[in-house]
VOPAGU-2260 file (C-alpha; in pm, 1 decimal, decimal comma):
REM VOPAGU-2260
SITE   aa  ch    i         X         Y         Z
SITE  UNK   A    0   20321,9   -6733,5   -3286,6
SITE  UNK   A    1   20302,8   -7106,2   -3151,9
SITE  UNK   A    2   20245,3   -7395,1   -3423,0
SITE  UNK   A    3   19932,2   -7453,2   -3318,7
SITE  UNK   A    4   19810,5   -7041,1   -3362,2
SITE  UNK   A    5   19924,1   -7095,2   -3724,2
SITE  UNK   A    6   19667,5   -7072,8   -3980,5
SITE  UNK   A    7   19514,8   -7367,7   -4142,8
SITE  UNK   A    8   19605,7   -7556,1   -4395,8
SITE  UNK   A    9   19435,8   -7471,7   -4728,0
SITE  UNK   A   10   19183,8   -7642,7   -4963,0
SITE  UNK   A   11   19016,7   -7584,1   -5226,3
SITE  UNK   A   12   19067,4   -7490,3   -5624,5
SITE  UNK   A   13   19332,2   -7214,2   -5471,4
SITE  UNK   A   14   19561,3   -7454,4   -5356,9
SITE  UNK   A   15   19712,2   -7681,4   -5664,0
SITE  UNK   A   16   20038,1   -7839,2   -5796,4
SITE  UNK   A   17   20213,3   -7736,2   -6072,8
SITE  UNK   A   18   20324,0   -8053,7   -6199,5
SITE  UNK   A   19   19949,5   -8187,1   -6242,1
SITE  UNK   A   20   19865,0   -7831,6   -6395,2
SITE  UNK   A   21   20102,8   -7904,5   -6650,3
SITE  UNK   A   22   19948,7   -8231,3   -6764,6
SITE  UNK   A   23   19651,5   -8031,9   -6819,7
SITE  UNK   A   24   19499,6   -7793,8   -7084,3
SITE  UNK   A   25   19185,0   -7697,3   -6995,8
SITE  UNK   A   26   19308,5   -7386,5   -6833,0
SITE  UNK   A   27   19354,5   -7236,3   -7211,8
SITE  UNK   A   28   19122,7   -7042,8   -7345,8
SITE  UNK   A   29   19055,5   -7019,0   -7741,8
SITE  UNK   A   30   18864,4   -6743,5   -7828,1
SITE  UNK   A   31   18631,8   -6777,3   -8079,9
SITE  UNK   A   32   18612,0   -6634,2   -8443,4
SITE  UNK   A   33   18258,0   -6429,5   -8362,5
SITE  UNK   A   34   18393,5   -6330,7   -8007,0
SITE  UNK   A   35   18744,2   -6202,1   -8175,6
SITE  UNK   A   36   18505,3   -6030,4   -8455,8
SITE  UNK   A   37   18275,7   -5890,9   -8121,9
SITE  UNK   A   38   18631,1   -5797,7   -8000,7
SITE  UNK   A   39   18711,4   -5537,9   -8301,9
SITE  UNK   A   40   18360,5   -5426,2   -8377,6
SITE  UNK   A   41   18414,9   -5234,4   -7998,3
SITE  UNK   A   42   18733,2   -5124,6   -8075,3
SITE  UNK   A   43   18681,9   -5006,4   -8397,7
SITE  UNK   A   44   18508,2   -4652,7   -8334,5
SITE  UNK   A   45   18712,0   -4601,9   -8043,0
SITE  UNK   A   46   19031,0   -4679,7   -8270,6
SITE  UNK   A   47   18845,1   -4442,5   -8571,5
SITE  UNK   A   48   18852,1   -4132,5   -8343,9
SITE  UNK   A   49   19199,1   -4191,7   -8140,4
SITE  UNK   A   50   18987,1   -4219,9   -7823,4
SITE  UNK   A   51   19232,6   -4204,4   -7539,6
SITE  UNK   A   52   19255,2   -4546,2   -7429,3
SITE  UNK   A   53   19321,1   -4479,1   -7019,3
SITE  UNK   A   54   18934,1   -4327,4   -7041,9
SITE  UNK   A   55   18785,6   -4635,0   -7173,8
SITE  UNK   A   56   18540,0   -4826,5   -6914,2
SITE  UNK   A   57   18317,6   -5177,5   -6954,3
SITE  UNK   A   58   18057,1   -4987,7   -7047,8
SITE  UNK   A   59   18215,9   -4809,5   -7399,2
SITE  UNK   A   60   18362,0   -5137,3   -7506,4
SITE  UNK   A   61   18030,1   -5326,0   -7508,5
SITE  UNK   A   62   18062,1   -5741,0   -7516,4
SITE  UNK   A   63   17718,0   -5889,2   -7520,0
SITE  UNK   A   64   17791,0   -6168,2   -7628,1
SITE  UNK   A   65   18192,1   -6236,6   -7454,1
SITE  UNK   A   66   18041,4   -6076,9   -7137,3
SITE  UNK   A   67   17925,4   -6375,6   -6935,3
SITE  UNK   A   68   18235,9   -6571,4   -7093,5
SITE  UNK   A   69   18448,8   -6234,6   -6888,4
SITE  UNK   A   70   18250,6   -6288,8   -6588,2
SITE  UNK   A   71   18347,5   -6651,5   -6556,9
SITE  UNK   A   72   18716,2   -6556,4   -6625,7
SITE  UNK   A   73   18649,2   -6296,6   -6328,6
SITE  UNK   A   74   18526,8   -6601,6   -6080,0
SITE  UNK   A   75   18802,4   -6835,2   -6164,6
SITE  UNK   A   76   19025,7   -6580,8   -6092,2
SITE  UNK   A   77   18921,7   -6454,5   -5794,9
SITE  UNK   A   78   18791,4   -6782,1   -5654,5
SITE  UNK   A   79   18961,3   -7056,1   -5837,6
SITE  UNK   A   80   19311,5   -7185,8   -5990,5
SITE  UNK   A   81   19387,6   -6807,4   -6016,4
SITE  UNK   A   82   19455,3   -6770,8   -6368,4
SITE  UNK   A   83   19322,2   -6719,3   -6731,9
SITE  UNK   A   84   19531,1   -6799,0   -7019,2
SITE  UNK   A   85   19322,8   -6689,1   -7377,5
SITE  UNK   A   86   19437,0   -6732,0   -7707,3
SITE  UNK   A   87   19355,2   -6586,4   -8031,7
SITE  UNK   A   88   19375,2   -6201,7   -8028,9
SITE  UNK   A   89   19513,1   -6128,2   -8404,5
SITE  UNK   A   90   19762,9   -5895,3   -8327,6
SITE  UNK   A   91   19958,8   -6003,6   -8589,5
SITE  UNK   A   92   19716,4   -5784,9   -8816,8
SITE  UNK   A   93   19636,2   -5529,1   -8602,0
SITE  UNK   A   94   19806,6   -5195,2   -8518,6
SITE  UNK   A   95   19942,9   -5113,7   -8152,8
SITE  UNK   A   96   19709,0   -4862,8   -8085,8
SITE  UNK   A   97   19412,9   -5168,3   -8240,2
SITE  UNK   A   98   19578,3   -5430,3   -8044,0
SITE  UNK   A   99   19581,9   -5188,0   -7673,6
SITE  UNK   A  100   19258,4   -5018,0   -7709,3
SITE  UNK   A  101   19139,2   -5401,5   -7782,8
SITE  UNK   A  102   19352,6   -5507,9   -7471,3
SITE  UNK   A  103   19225,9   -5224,3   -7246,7
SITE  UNK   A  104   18868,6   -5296,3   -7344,4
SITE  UNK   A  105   18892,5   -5691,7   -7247,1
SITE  UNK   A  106   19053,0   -5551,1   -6898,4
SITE  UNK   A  107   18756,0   -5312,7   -6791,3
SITE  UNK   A  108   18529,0   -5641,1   -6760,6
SITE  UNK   A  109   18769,6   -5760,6   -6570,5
SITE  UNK   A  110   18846,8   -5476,1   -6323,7
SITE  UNK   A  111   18936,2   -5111,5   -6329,2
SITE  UNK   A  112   19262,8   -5013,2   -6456,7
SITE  UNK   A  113   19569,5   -4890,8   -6188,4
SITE  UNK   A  114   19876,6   -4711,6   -6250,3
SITE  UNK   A  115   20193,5   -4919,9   -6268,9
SITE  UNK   A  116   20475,4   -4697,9   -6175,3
SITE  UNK   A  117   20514,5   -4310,0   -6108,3
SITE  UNK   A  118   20474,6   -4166,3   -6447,1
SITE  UNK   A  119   20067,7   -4309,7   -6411,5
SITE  UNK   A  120   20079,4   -4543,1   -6683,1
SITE  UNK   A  121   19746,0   -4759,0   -6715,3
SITE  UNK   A  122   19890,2   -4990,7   -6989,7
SITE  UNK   A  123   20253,0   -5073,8   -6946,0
SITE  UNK   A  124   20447,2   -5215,9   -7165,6
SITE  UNK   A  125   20710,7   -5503,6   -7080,1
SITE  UNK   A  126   21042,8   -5490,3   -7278,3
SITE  UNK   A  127   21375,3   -5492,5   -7229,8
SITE  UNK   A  128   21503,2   -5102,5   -7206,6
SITE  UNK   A  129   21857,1   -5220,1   -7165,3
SITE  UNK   A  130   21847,0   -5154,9   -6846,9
SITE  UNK   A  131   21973,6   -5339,6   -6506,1
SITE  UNK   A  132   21789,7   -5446,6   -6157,6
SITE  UNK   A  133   22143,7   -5383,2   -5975,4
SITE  UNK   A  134   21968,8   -5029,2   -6019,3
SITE  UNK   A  135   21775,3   -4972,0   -5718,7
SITE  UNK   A  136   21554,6   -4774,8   -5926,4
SITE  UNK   A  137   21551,3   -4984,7   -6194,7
SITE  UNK   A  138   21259,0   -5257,8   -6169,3
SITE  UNK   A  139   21337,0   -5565,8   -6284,2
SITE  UNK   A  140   21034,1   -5611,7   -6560,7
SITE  UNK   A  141   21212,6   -5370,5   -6775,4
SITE  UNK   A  142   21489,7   -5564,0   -6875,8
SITE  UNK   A  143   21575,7   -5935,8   -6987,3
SITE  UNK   A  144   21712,9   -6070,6   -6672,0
SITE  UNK   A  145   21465,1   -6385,2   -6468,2
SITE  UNK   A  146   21215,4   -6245,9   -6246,9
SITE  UNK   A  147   21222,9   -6441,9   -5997,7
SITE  UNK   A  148   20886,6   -6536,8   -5850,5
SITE  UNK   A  149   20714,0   -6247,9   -5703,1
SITE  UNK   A  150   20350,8   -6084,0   -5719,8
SITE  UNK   A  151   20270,0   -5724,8   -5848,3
SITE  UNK   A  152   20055,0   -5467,1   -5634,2
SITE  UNK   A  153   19740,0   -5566,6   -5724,5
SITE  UNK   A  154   19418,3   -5747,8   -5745,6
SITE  UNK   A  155   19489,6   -5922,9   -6137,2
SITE  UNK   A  156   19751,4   -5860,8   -6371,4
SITE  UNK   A  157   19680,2   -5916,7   -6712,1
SITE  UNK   A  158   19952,4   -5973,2   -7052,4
SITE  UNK   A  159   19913,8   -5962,7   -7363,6
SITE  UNK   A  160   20168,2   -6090,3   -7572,4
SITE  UNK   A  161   20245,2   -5855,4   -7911,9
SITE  UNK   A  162   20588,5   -6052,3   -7979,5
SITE  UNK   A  163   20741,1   -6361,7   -7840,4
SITE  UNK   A  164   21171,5   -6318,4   -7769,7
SITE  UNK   A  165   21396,1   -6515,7   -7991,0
SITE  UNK   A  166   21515,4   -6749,7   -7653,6
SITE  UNK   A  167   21348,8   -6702,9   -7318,6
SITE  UNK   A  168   21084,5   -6557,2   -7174,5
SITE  UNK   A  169   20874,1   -6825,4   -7023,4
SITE  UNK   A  170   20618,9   -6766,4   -6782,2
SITE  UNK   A  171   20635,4   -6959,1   -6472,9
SITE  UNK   A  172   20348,5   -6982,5   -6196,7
SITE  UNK   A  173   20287,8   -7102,4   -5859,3
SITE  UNK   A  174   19984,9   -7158,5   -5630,3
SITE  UNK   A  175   20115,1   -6937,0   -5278,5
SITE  UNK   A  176   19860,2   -7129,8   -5101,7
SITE  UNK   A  177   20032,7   -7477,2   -5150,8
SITE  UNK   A  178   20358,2   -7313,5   -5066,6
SITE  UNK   A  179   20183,2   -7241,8   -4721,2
SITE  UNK   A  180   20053,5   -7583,4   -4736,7
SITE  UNK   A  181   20423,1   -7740,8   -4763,4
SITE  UNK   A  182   20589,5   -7479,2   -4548,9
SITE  UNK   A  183   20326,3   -7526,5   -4274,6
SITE  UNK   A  184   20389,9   -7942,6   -4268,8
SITE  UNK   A  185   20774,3   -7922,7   -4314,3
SITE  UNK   A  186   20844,8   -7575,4   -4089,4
SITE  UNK   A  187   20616,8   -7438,2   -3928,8
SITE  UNK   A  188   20849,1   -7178,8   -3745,6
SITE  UNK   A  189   20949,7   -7069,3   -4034,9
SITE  UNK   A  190   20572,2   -7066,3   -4177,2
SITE  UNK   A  191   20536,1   -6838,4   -3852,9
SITE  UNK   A  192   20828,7   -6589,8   -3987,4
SITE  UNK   A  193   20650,3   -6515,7   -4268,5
SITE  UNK   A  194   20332,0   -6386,1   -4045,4
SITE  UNK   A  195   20563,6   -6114,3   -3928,4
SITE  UNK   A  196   20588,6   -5784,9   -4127,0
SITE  UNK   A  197   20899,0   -5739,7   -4335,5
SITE  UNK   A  198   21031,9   -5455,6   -4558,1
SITE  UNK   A  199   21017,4   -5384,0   -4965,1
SITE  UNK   A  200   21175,5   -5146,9   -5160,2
SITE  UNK   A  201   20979,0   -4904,7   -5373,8
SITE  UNK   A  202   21247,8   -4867,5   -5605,0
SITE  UNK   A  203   21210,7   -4459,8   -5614,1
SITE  UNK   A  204   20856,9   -4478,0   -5660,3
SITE  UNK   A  205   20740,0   -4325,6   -5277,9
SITE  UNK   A  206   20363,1   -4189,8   -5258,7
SITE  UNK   A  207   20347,9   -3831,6   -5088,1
SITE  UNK   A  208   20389,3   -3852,9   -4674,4
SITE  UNK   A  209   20548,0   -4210,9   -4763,0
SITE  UNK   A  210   20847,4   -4389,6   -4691,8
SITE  UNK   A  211   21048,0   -4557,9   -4932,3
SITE  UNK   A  212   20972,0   -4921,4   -4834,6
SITE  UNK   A  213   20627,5   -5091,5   -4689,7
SITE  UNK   A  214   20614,0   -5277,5   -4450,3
SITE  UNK   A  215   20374,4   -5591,0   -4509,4
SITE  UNK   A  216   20433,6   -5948,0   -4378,9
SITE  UNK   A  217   20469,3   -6187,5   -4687,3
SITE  UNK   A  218   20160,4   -6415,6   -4600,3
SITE  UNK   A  219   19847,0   -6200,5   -4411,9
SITE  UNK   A  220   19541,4   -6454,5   -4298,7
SITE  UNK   A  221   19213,6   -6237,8   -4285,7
SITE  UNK   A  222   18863,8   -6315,4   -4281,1
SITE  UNK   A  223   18923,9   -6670,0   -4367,4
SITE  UNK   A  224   19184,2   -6641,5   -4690,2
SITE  UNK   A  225   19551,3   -6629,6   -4714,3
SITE  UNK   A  226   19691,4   -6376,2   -4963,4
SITE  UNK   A  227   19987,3   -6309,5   -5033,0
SITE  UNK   A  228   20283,9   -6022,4   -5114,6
SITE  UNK   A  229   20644,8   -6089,3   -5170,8
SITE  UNK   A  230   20929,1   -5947,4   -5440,1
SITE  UNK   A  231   21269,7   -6142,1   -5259,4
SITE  UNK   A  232   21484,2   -5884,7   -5490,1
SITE  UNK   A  233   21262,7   -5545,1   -5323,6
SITE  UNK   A  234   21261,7   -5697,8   -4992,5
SITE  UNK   A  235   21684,7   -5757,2   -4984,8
SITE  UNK   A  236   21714,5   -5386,5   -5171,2
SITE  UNK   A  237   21496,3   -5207,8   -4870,9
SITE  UNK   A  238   21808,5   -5352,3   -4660,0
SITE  UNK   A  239   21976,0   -4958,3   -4785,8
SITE  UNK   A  240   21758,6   -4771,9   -4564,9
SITE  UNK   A  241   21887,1   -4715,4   -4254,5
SITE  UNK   A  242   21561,5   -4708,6   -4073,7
SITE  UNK   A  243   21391,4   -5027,5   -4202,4
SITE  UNK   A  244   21359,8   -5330,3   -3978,8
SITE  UNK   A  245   21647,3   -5528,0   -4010,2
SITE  UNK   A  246   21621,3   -5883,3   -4129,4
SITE  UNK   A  247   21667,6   -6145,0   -3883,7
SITE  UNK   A  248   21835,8   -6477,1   -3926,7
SITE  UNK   A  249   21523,0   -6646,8   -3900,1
SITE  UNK   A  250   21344,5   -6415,9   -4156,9
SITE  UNK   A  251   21624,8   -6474,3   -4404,3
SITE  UNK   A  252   21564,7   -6881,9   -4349,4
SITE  UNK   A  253   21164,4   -6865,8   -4382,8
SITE  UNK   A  254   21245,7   -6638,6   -4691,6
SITE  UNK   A  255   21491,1   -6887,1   -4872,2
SITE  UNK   A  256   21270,1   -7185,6   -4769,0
SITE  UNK   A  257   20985,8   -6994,9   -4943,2
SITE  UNK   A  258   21199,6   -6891,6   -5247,3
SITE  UNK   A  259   21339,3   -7301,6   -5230,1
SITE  UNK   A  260   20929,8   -7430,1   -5247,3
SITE  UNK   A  261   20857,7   -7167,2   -5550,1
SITE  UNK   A  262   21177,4   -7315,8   -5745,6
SITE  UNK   A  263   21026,9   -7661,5   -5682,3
SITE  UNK   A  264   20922,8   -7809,5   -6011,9
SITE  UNK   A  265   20621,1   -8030,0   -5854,3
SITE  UNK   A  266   20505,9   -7691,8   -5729,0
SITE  UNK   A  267   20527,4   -7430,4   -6030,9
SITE  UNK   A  268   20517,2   -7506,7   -6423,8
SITE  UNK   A  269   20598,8   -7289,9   -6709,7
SITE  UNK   A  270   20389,5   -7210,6   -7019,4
SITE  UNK   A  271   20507,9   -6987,2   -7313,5
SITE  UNK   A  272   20293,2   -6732,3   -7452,6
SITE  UNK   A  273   20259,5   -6716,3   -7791,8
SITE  UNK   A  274   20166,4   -6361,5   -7997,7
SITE  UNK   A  275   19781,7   -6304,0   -7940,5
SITE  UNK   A  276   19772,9   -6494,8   -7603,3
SITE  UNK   A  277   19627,4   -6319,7   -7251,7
SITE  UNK   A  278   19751,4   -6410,4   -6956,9
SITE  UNK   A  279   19560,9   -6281,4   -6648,7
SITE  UNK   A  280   19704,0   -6378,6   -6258,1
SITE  UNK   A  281   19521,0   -6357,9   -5916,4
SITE  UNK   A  282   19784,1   -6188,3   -5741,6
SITE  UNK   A  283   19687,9   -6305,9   -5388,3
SITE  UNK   A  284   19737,0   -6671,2   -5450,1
SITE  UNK   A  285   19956,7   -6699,1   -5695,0
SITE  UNK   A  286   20316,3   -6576,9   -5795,7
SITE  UNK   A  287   20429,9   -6516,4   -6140,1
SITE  UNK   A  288   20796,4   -6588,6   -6289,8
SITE  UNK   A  289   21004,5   -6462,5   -6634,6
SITE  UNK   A  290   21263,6   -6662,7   -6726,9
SITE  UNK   A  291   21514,9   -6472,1   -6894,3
SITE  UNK   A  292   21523,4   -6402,6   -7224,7
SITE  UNK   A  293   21754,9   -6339,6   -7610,8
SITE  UNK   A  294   21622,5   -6039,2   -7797,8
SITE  UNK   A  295   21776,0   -5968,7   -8159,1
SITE  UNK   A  296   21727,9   -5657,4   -8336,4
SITE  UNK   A  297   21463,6   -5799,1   -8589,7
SITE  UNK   A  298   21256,7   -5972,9   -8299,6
SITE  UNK   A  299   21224,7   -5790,3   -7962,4
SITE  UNK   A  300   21032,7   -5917,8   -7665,4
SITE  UNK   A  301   20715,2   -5687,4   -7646,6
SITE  UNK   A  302   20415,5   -5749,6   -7376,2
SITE  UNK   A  303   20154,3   -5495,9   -7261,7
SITE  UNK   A  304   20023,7   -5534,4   -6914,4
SITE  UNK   A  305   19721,2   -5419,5   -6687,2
SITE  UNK   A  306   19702,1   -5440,8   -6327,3
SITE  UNK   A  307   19331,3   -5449,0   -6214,9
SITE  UNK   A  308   19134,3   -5396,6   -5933,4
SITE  UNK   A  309   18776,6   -5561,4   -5983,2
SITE  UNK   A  310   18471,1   -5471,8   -5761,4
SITE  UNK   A  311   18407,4   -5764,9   -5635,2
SITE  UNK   A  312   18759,4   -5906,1   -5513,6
SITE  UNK   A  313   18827,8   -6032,8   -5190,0
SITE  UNK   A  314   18893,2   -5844,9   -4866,4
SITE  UNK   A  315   19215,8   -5768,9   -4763,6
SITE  UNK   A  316   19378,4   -5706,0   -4422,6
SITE  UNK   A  317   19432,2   -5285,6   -4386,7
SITE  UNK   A  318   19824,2   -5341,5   -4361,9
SITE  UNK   A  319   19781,3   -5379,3   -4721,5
SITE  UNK   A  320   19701,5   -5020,1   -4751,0
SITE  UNK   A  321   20078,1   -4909,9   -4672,7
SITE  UNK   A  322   20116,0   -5053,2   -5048,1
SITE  UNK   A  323   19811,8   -5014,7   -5226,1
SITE  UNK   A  324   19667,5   -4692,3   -5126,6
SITE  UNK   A  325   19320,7   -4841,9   -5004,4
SITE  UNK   A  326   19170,2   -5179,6   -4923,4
SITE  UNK   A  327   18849,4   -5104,5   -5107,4
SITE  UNK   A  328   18753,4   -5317,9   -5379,1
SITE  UNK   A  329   18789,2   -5209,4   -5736,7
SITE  UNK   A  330   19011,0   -4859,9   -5568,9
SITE  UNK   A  331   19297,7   -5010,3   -5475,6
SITE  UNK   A  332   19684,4   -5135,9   -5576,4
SITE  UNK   A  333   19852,7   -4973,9   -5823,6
SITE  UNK   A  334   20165,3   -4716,9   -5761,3
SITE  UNK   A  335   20061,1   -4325,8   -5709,9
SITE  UNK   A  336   20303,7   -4076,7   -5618,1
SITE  UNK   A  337   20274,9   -3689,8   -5621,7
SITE  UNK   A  338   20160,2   -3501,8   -5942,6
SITE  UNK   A  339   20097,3   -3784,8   -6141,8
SITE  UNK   A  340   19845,6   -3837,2   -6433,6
SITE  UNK   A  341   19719,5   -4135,5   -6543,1
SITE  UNK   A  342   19759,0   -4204,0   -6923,4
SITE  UNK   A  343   19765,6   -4552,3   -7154,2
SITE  UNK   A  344   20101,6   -4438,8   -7340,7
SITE  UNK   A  345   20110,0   -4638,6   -7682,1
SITE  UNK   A  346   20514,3   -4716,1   -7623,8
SITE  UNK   A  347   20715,4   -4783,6   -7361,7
SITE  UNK   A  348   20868,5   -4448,5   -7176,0
């Protein structure tokens, strides 16, 4: 594609910089005492009778009153900055299965629940298993090493943090959109790289009739809006299979020159979540970092997660179907593979 094909550059609340984001605070949430107290109320019968949490939907965790607030999460997500960060939820006091039906509920007004990995599991929980991302079937979220930035498959993801790590563990975000912005004015060749479709790993976790990478170019400009797809560890891993395309020379440049903006500390910041906090992250503009983190055996890193796909989130290009099953709003993203069953497991498995 010639320069001057290239999409635009981007405006708008999408496209920010880290280092100003950091000076700010308005982007934190407190929840209030009556909306935490709104909060357990729906919980609280669903808690009473061991409801299984993967069933529960917006409408049997009722929020009059935190509704609208929800809604107005939902639009800043989907159509501004591109994250949420609330604080508040008592978890301290609350049991796991209080604290996850609680988390679960908040979600569903957010966006419907997807499976994370091939065992169907609607809440996932982020710890360190002791486990290693040299494993190619291994993924990286289960264990203490960095990240990396990267985005998840799909719409939102949402954290909630049950136990901060002794060292570590910082979350790190950057707007995708100004990357283009930068890339586009410094390189634009190499902003044209990253049009082209390029190969990432599954890590084991291949939907039936499926290969064991997709194939999805890291930025995708359709109807209008630039989203974004990219795990650099997934997409150097799908290198073992003999039949993926092969990275060029000029992919691997465009892909360090993106990695090089995301490390950029005018570009990303980092905030650390502290027990009770909820993060929630636009994947399509945005991606997410861990720094790595200390454990000990009297304070262990714990985070559940959701990844959600609301109704009304924006349209993506139908390449994005090799990856998240559909393109249909609120149906999409999430990992399925053969003979799976979705379930909200109340520990990590």
């Amino acid at each position: 594609m010639h320069p001057t094909e290239l999409p635009p550059r981007l405006t708008g609340p999408t496209a920010w910089l880290g280092a100003g984001m950091a000076r700010r605070e308005d982007w934190i949430e407190p929840l209030s005492a009556a909306e935490i107290d709104e909060i357990a109320a729906a919980a609280e019968p669903l808690v009473r009778r061991g409801a299984d949490i993967a069933q529960i939907t917006r409408e049997r965790f009722p929020l009059p009153m935190l509704a609208p607030r929800l809604a107005g999460w939902r639009d800043t997500l989907l159509r501004g900055r591109g994250f949420v960060l609330a604080r508040g939820l008592p978890v301290q006091r609350w049991s796991m299965r209080e604290s996850a039906t609680a988390f679960f509920g908040l979600g569903a007004h957010l966006g419907h629940a997807r499976s994370q990995n091939g065992r169907g599991h609607l809440l996932g929980h982020v710890q360190d298993l002791g486990l290693a991302s040299d494993d190619p079937n291994v993924r990286i979220y289960q264990t203490a090493e960095r990240q990396t930035f990267h985005t998840d498959s799909c719409d939102v993801v949402g954290l909630l943090c049950l136990q901060t790590a002794v060292r570590g563990g910082d979350s790190a975000l950057v707007s995708s959109n100004t990357m283009w912005n930068e890339l586009l004015a410094r390189s634009p060749e190499l902003a044209a790289e990253l049009l082209k479709p390029v190969a990432t790993d599954r890590r084991g976790e291949v939907p039936e009739g499926g290969k064991p990478y997709f194939t999805i170019p890291v930025y995708c400009w359709h109807e209008g809006l630039m989203s974004t797809i990219y795990q650099r560890q997934y997409i150097d891993s799908a290198q073992r299979y003999a039949d993926a395309p092969r990275l060029t020379d000029a992919m691997v440049r465009a892909l360090d020159a993106f990695d090089a903006l995301a490390e950029d500390p005018q570009l990303h910041f980092l905030m650390r979540l502290e027990r009770g906090d909820l993060q929630f992250v636009h994947n399509h503009t945005l991606l997410h970092d861990r720094t790595a983190f200390t454990d000990t055996p009297q304070q262990r890193r714990h985070l559940l997660r959701l990844w959600l796909a609301p109704d009304d989130a924006r349209p993506l290009p139908p390449v994005y179907a090799e990856r998240y099953g559909s393109v249909v709003p609120g149906r999409r993203g999430g990992v399925e593979v053969p003979r799976m069953r979705l379930v909200a497991p109340l520990a990590a498995q």
